[in-house]
N, C-alpha and C positions, 0 to 999 in steps of 0.2 A: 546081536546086540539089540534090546529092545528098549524103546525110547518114549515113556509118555509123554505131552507136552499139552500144553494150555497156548495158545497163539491167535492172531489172527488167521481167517480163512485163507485168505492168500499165499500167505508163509506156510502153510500147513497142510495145501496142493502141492508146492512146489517139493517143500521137502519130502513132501513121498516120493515125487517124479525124481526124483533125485535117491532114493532110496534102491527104486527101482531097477532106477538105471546101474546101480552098483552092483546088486546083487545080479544081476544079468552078466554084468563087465567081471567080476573079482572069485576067483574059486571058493576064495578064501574067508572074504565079510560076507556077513547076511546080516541086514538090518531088519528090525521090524519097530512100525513106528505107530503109536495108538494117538491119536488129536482129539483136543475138548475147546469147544467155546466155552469160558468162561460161565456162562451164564447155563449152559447143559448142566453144570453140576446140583441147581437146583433141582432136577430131577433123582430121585431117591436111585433109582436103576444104574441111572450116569454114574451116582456119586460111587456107587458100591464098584460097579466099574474100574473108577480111577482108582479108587485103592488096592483094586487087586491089579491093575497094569504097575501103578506104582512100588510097589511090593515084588514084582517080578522084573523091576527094570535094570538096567546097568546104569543110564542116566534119567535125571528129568533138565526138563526145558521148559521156563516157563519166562511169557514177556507179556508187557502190559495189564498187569491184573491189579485193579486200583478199586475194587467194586470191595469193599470191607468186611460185611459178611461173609461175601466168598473168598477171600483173601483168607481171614482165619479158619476156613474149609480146607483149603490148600496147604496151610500150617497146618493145622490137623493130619493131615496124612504123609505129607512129606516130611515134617520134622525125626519122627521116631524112623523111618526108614533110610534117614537121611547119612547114618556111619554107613550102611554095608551099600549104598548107591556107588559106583566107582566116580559119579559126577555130577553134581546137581549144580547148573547154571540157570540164574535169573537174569534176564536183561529190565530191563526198566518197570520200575513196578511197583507198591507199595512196602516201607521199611523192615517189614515185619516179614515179607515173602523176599526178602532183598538179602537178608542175614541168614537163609538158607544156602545164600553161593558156597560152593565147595568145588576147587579145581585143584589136584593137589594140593600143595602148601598154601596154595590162597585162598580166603575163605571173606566176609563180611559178617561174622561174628558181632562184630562192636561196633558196627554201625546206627551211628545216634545214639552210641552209650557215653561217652566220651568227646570231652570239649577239644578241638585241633586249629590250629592256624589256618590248614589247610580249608576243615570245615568251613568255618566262619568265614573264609576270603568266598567259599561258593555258595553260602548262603545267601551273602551282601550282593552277589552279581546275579543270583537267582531272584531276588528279591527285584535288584535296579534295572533288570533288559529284560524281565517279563518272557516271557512265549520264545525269544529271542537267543537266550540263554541256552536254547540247545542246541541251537545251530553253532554255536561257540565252541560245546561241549564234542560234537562230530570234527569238528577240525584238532581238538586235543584229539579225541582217538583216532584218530588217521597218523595223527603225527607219534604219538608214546609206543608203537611196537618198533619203532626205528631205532627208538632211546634205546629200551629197555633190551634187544637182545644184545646188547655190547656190555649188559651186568652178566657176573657170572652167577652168582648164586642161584639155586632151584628160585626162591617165590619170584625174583624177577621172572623167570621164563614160564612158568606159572600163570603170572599177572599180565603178563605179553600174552600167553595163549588165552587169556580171558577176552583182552580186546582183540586181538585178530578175532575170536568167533563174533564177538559182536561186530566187527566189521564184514563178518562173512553175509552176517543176520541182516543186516542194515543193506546189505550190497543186494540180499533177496532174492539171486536168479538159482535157479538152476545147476548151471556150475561150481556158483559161490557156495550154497548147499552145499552139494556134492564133498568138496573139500573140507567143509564146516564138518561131516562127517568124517570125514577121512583123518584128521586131528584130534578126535576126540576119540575118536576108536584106538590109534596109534599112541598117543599118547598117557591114557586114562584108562582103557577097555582092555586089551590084548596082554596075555602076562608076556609073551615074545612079541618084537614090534617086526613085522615085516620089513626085511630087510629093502633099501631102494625102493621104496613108496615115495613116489611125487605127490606132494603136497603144493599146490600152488598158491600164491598172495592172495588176497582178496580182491577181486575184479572191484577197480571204484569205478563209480557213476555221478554225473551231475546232480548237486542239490536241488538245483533249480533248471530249468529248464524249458524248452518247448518241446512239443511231439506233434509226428501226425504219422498214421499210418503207411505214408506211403513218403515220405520222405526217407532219404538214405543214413539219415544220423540222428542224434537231440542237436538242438540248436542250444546256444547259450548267450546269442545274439538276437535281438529282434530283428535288425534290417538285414540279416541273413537269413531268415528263415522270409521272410517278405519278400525278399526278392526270388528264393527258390519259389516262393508259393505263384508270384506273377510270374513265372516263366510256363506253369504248368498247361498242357495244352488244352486239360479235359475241363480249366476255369476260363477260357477265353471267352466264353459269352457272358460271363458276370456281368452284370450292371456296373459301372466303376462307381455307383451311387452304392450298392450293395449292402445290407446292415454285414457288422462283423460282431460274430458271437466270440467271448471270450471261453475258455472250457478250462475247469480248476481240477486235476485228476491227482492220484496216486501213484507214487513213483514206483511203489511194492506192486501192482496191478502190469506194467509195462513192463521189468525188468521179469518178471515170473511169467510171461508171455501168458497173463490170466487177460487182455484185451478186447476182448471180442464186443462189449456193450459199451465201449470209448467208440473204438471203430465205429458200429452202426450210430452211435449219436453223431461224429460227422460227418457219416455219408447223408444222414438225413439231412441235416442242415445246410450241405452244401448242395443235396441234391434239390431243394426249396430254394436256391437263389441266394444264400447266404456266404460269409466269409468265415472260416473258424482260427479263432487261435488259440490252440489247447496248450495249457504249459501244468510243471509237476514240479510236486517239492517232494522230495526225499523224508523231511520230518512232518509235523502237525502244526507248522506256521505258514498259512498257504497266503500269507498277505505279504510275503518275501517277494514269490515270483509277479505276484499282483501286481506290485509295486515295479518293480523290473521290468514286466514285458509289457504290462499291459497301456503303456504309454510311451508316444512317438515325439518326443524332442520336447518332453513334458505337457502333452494334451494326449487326452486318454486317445487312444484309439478300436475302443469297442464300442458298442451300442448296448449292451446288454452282456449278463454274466449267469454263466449256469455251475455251480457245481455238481462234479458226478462222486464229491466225496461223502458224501453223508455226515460227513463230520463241519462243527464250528470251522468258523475262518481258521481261527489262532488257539489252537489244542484240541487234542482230543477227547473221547467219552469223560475221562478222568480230571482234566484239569482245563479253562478257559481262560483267557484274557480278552474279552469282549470290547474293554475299552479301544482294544489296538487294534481290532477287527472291523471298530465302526467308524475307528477316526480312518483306517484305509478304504474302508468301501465310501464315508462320507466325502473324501479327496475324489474316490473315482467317478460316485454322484452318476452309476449305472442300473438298471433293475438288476435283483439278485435273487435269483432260484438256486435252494441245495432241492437236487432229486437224488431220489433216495435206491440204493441198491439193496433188496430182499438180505438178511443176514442168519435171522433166527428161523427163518421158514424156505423151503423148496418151492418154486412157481406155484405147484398143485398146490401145495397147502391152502397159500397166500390166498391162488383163486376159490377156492373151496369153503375159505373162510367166511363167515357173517362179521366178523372182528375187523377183518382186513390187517391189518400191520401189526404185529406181535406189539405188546403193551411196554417191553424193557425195549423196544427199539424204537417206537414213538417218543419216549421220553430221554434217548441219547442222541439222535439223527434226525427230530422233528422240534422238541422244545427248546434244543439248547443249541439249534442251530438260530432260532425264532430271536433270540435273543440278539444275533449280530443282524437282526432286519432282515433274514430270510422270507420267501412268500412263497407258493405252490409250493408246498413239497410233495410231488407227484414219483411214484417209483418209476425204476426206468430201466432194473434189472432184476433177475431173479438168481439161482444157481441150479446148478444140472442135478438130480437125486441120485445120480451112479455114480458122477463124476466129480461134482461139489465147484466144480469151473462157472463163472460166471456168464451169463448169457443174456444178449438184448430179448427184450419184451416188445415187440414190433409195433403194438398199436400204443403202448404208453411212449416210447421213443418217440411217435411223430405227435403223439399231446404236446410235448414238452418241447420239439425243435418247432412245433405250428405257433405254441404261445407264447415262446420266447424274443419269437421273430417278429410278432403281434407288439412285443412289449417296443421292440428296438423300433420298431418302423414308429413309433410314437414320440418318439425323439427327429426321426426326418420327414415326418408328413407336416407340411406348413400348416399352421395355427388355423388359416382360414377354410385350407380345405379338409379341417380337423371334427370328425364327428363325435358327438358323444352322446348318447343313451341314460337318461337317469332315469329308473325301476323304485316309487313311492306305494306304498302298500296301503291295502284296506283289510281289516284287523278289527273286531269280526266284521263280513262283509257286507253284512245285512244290516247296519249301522250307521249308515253316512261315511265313512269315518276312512274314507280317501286322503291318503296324504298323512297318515299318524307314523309317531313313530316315538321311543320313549324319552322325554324330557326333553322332544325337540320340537319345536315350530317350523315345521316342516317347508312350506311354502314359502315361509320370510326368510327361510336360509337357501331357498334353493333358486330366490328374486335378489340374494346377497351374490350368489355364487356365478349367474349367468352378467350382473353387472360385471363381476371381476371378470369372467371371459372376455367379455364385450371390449371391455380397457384392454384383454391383453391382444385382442386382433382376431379372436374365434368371430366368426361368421354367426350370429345371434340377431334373430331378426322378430320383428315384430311382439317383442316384451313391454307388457302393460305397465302401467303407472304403478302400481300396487303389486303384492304379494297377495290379495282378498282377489284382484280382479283375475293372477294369473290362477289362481285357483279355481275359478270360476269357469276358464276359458278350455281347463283338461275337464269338468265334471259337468258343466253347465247346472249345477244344482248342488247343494253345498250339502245337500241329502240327501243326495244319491246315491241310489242301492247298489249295491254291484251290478244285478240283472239287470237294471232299468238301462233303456234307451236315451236316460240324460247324460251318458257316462259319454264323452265323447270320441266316435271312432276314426282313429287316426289311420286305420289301413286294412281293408277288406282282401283275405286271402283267399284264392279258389283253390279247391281241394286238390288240383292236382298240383302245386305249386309247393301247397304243404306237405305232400307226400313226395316230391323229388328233394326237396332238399332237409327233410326230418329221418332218414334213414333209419331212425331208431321208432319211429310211428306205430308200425304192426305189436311191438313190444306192447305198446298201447290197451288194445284190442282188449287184453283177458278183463282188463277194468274195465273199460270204457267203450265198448265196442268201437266200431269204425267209424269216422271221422262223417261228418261233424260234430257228433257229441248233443252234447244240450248246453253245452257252457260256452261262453265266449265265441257265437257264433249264430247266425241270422238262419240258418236251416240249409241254407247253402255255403256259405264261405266262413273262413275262420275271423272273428273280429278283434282287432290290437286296439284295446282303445289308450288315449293319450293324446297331447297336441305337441306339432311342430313349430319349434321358434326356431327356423334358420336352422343352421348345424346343431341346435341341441333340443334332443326328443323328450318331454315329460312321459313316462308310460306308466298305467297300473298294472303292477303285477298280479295276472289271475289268481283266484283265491285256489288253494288246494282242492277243497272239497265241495260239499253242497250247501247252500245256505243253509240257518239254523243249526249245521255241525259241520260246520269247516276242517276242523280237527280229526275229524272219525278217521279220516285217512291216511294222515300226516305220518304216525307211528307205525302202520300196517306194512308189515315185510315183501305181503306178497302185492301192496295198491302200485301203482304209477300216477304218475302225474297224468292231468285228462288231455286232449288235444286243444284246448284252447291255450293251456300254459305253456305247453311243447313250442307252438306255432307263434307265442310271444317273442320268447326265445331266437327261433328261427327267424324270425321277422329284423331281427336287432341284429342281428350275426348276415345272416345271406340275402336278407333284400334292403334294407335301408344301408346294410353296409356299417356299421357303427366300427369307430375305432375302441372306444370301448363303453362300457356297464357302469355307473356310477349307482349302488343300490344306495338310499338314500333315508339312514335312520337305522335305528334299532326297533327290529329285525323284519327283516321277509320269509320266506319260506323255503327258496333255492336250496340251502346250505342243508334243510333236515329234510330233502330228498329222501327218498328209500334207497340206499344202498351201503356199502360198510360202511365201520362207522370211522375208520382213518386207512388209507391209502387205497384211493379211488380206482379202482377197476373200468372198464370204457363201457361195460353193465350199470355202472351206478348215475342215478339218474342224476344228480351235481353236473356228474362231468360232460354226461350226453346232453345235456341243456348248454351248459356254458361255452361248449367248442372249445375255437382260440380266439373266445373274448377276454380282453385282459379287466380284471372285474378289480373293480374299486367299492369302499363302501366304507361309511360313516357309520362311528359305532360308538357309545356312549362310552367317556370313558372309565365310568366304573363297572362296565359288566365286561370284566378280562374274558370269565370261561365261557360265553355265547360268542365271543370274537373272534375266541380260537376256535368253535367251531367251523366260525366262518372264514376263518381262513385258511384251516385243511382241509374241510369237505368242499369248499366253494371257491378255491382258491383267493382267496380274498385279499387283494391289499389295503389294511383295515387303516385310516384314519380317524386317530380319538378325537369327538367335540366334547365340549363341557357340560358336566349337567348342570343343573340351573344351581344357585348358591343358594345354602345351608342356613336356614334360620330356626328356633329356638320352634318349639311347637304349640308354647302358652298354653294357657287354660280358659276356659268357657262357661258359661253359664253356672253349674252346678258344683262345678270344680271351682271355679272363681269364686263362689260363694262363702264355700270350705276353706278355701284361702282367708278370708276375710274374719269368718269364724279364729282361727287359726291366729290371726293379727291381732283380733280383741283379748284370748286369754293370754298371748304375750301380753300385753297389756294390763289387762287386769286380773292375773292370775291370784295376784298377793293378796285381793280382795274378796268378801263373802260373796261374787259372783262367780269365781272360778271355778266351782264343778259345774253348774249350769251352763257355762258357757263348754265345759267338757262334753254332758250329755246332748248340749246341740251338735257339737262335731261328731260326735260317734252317729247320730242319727242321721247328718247330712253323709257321712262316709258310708252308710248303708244305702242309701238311696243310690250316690255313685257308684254302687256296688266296688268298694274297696274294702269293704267288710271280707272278701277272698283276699285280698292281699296283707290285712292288716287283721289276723282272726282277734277273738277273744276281747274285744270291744265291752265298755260298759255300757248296761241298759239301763241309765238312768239313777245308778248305784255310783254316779263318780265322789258323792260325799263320802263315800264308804275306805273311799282311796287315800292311802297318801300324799299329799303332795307331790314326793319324788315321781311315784306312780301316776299321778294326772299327766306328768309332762313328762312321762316315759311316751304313754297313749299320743297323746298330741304329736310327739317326734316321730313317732312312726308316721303317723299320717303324712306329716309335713315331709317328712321323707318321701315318700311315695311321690305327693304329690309336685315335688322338685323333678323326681324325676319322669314325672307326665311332661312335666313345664319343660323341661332340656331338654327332650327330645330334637334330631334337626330333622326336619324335611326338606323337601328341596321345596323353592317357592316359583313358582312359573316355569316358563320352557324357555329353554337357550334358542337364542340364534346365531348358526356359523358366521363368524367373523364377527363377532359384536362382543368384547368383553361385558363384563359385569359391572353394574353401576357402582361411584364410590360405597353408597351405602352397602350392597348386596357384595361385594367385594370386601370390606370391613368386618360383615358378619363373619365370611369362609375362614380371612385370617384369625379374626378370635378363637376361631374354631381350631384351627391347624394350630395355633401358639398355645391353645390349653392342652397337651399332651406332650408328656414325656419322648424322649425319644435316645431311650441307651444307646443303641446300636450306636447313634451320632452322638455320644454326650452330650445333648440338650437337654435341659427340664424346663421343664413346660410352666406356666405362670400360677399355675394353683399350688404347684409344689416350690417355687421360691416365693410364696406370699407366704406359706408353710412354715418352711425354714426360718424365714424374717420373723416367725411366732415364735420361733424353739418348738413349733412341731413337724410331724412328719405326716402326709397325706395318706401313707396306710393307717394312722392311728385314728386321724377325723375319720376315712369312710367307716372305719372299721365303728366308733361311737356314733355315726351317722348311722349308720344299719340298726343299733342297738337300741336306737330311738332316744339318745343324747340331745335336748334340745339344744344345749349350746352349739353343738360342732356341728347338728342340723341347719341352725343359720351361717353358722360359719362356712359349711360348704357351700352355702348358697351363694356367699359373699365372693366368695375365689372363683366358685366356678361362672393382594390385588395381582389378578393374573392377567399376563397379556395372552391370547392365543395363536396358535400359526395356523390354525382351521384349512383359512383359506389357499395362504402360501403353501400349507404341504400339499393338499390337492391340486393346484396349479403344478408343481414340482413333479407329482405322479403322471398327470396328464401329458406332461412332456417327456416321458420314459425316463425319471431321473430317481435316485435312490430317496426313501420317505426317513427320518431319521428313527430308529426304535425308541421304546420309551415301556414303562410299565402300566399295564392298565389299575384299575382298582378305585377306591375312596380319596379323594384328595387331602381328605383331611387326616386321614391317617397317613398316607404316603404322600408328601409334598411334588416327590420325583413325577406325579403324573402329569405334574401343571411344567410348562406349558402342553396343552392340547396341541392336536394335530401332530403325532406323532404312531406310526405304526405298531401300534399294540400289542404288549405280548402277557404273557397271562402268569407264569412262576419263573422263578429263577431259583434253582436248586443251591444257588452258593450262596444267596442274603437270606433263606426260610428255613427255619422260623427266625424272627426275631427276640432281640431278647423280648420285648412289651408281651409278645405271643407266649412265650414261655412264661411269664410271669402271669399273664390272665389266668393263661391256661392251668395253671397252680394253684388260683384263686378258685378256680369255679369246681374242678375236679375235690379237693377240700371240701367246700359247700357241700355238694354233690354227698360223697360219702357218710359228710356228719350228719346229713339230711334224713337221707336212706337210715343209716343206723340209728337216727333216731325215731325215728318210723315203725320201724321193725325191733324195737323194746330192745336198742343197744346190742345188737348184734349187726355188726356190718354184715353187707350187701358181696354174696358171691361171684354171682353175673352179674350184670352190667350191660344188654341193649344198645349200640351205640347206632343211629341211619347218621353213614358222612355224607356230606354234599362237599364236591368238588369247587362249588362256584363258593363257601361261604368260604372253604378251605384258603380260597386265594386271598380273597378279599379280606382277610383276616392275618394275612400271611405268617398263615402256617399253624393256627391256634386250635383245630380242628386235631391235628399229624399230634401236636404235643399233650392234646386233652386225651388222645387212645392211650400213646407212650405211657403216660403218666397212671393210667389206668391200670397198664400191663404191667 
């Protein structure tokens, strides 16, 4: 019997071990079984593959396939071979690959063709329990093969053997397999069924649970498992202060004895001085067991939380409910790491790779974890290339049990004997320009931020009157060079001190030869400049490269960082001892290290700098895509401050003049001064060089014009010039913790309340001052554009945040969860404000919106009628498109829908 299937990897080890084992055990079966990840079918090789296993199979098998493109792949080649199949079973999956089931008489045919009571009742409770809903859905099928064998008819026993296999699938061992086959051969396969074939029940197992390798069962009690754990003899030297790590696992992973990279993560963590309590859910709602174990007489009892799932809290690749995710980890109010296990690549690839983490697994097991307030996501397993079993990665395993434990001891190191390290950059270096960082006042927030320490009991000593004077006291010179001797040195390293605890040093060498270097260093020792206030370090971070091109290196594959910036690093970690990094502004340099460019290797320079510093950092909140740089390659736990508020960008001298131009022939157009005061506008618009924006200008010929025509001329300009006038910019620098003044608060909201907003049913105040006309705001821009003086003034006529800055920083620093939030424009996304909030960059289930889709329609139009009319009314074949990722977000999603719309 030969068996294609589409599965998880897990499921798809085992059931060969289980294939194996039969055709070994049985004279009689021979199975043979062919496995696809999903995602292998995008390979033209793969794809020709599955159609020829599928076309020679008995059955197929296929579960979880919700990725739509290749969903209608898999309808593609399984639909027309799907009569002479003796069994095509789908478990959970999208509708369309779901109406392929065929088990005898029972089929899903009409599924979602037809309206049912039954539908509708599991629509309503799919809709009202969220994530929840399936765990509902596993206790009906536990319970309906009990019903149904007491029907007589075939499709009962049919629809029984459908969920038993799905209970075989869901049970996942080995065993369960084993008979999963044995059912489907006997029943479906075999024209004679062997006589006295034991088939066994499906082995059930706990939905939820605990584990640990060495324990003799799952627990499904906490204080049972807590008291096995204190009894053990190999934990008696614990500290009973000891942090305890939580661990969120897979239940397909243990039941398939696929273990082996759960195992090594708690031996490392216990073998560091830690507590572990690893628990499992059976489905993709891992805030069930969270909720369950992870709290002792209702107070949480972790310190911290890693997941080894790769997946969202609450569903998986295919479907999220984030809200339930954040309002359980917001209860738990613990740091949260998902590490990520290797899926689409074999260890070699992964390390061999410049790429680092396959791109469809970055955006299933990195972005959309990011969304429930995930941080590091550091891999932590790979799989075997013979065997496909999963296996620890020995030096990523102690990254993630070292900064886990980093994170937890940050919740029980007392406030006063709390250090902390903040890393303020100078950008270019050769500049003065210590302490910059983008739309922030760098020094006034960080004279805001050590006050609030100060109140909350950190050990902060010796802070000046001013934010001008503490600036003075890390530079002594407020234009100070990088190299200059006024930069002030906070700690003289001797070379061999740098070289016992930089390990990664010699890597150094091919750039920079041997230490001391020329940077960051007296010709004998290595120099950290920065000043100490008590437990909190101001430091500059060394500049990349050399003065005059600081950059030249930043990008090069083969450069390293020089040993002055190594030895800052090291200085903040193994001798001052820091509990953690606060990088401080938008942006430093750590993050675009030379190494891959997502999932950190112990090669790549991010991680070899960072150790187990738990790195915090302030990040504007509309630059989403530089954030998530920084908080994959530098593991970052990013909180957003505000950029400064959005004011209008006026006009000036020559433009203001043209304004005024502009006011007089409204004024006195109807008069024998009207072309005259025309040819003065066309002549001041040439000067402002708007003669490129507004061609075909008259020279002095506006008597020659119509009327109409004079105050077409003028409408455009005045158009133009509206929108030089609208523009916003941002107006000064923010300071953390200081909202925005009423006036500068006033402005942001006019700004946020002038824009539509479908997604939410709101419209925005230009379009109901619109409506209140009996017009519609596509028709004014649309005679705005066309150089309409009336609806040119008319658009003219139409067209306060608190932040948590502080408090989410305080919240980090005490190892407690930061709440997510989305990065971007506030004035387009309202959801960014309030600031202070753990940034994350897309959300694949709100992009694009509708506004994105409708620009995007706008401009792609333009675009073509542009083009064709360019080229003497023939549209444009190609089309040239450079995406930028970062406008992509910031736009959400207008970028994705202008190609679409192309294509």
């Amino acid at each position: 019997m030969t068996l294609p299937s589409w599965t998880r990897r897990p499921r798809c080890r085992t059931a060969s071990r289980a294939a194996k084992k039969l055709n070994a055990e049985d004279p009689i079966l021979c199975f043979e079984l062919s496995g696809y990840l999903i995602e292998e079918l995008r390979d033209p090789s793969n794809f020709e593959n599955f159609k020829k296993d599928v076309n020679e199979a008995n059955i197929f098998l296929g579960s979880l396939i919700f990725i739509e493109d290749l969903a209608q792949k898999v309808v593609s080649v399984v639909e027309p071979a799907r009569d002479k199949l003796d069994a095509a079973i789908i478990f959970p999956s999208m509708p369309e690959v779901m109406k392929l089931n065929k088990l005898g008489s029972f089929t899903m045919e009409n599924l979602g063709q037809s309206k049912s009571a039954v539908g509708d009742f599991m629509k309503k409770k799919k809709e009202e329990q969220g994530a929840s809903f399936q765990d509902q859905m596993l206790k009906i099928v536990r319970t309906l093969p009990k019903i149904l064998k007491y029907l007589p008819n075939d499709k009962a026993a049919d629809a029984r053997n459908f969920i038993l296999s799905f209970q075989y699938w869901l049970g996942g061992s080995s065993d369960n397999l084993q008979n999963f086959l044995l059912l489907l051969s006997q029943e479906y396969v075999l024209d004679e069924p062997i006589p006295d074939m034991k088939i066994a029940e499906p082995v059930e197992y706990p939905d939820t649970g605990i584990w640990h390798p060495l324990a003799p069962k799952y627990y499904t009690s906490l204080q049972e498992y807590l008291d096995w754990n204190s009894r053990r003899p190999d934990l008696a030297h614990l500290d009973k202060n000891a942090p305890t790590i939580g661990l969120v696992l897979q239940r397909s992973h243990l039941v398939s004895g696929d273990e082996a990279h759960y195992v090594a993560m708690v031996q490392e963590l216990e073998s560091r001085g830690a507590k572990v309590l690893p628990i499992f859910a059976g489905g993709l709602d891992f805030s069930v067991p969270v909720n369950d174990y992870f709290y002792l007489r209702g107070t949480p009892c972790v310190d911290g939380v890693v997941s080894l799932t790769g997946f969202a809290l609450v569903g998986g690749p295919a479907r999220q409910d984030h809200p339930k995710a954040v309002q359980a980890l917001s209860k738990l109010n613990r740091p949260y790491m998902v590490a990520l296990p290797l899926v689409f690549q074999t260890t070699e690839e992964w390390r061999n790779s410049d790429l680092g983490l396959h791109p469809v697994q970055v955006a299933l097991q990195i972005a959309i974890p990011e969304l429930d307030g995930a941080i590091e996501p550091v891999i932590m397993s790979g799989r075997d290339s013979n065997t496909g079993k999963a296996h620890a990665i020995q030096d990523r395993t102690e990254t993630i049990a070292g900064r886990i434990i980093k994170w937890a001891k940050l919740r029980s190191t007392p406030k006063k004997e709390k250090k902390l390290a903040i890393s303020v950059f100078s950008f270019p270096p050769d500049k003065g320009n210590v302490g910059s960082a983008a739309y922030l006042d760098v020094f006034a927030s960080i004279f805001e931020l050590a006050k609030e320490m100060k109140k909350a009991g950190y050990t902060i000593e010796d802070v000046p009157q001013t934010p001008r004077e503490m600036l003075e006291m890390v530079v002594n010179d407020s234009e100070a060079k990088y190299a200059s001797p006024d930069l002030n040195v906070a700690y003289r390293m001797p070379l061999n001190e740098y070289e016992e605890f930089t390990p990664y040093s010699e890597r150094l060498h091919e750039s920079w030869g041997p230490p001391p270097g020329n940077l960051n260093t007296d010709g004998k020792n290595m120099l950290v400049y920065g000043k100490h206030f008590g437990n909190l370090f101001i430091g500059v971070q060394p500049t990349f490269g050399y003065e005059g091109d600081p950059m030249r290196l930043l990008f090069s594959k083969s450069a390293s960082p020089h040993h002055g910036f190594a030895a800052y690093y090291t200085y903040l970690e193994h001798i001052w001892k820091a509990d953690a990094v606060l990088h401080f502004g938008t942006h430093g340099s750590l993050e675009f290290m030379p190494g891959k460019q997502m999932g950190m290797a112990d090669t790549c320079y991010p991680d070899s700098l960072l150790g187990t510093l738990p790195n915090l950092y302030y990040y504007a909140a509309n630059n989403p895509s530089e954030a998530t740089i920084a908080k994959r390659r530098s593991y970052s736990a990013c909180v957003s401050y505000l950029t400064p508020p959005a004011e209008n960008a006026g006009l000036y001298k020559g433009l203001n003049e043209l304004r005024e131009l502009v006011g007089s022939y409204q004024t006195l157009k109807d008069t024998g001064r009207g072309p005259s005061i025309v040819d003065a506008i066309a002549d001041q618009a040439r000067i402002c060089n708007l003669d490129k924006d507004v061609p075909n200008l008259p020279d002095g010929d506006s008597a020659d014009l119509e009327p109409e025509e004079r105050d077409t001329v003028v409408g455009k300009i005045y158009a133009k010039l509206m929108e030089i006038e609208s523009r916003l910019l941002p107006c000064g620098l923010h300071v953390v913790g200081k909202p925005p003044s009423a006036e500068e608060a006033i402005a942001t909201l006019v700004n946020i309340a002038s824009l539509d907003r479908e997604d939410d049913g709101i419209k925005g105040l230009p379009t109901i001052i619109a409506e209140s006309l009996g017009r519609t705001m596509e028709d004014i821009f649309k005679d705005n554009d066309a150089g309409n003086l009336k609806d040119v003034e008319l658009n003219q006529e139409m067209c306060v945040c608190a932040d948590n800055e502080l408090g989410a920083m305080m919240k980090a620093l005490d190892g407690e969860y930061v709440l997510p939030g989305p990065g971007g424009d506030p004035i387009r996304n309202p959801d960014v404000l309030p600031t202070g909030k753990n940034i994350h960059a897309l959300d694949p289930q709100s992009n694009p919106t509708t506004a994105a889709v409708n620009f995007a329609k706008v401009v792609v139009d333009r675009l073509i009628a542009q083009q064709t009319k360019d080229n003497g009314g023939v549209p444009p074949e190609t089309i040239a498109v450079v995406l930028w990722g970062i406008d992509d977000i910031k736009t959400h999603g207008e970028s994705t829908v202008f190609l679409s719309r192309l294509y």
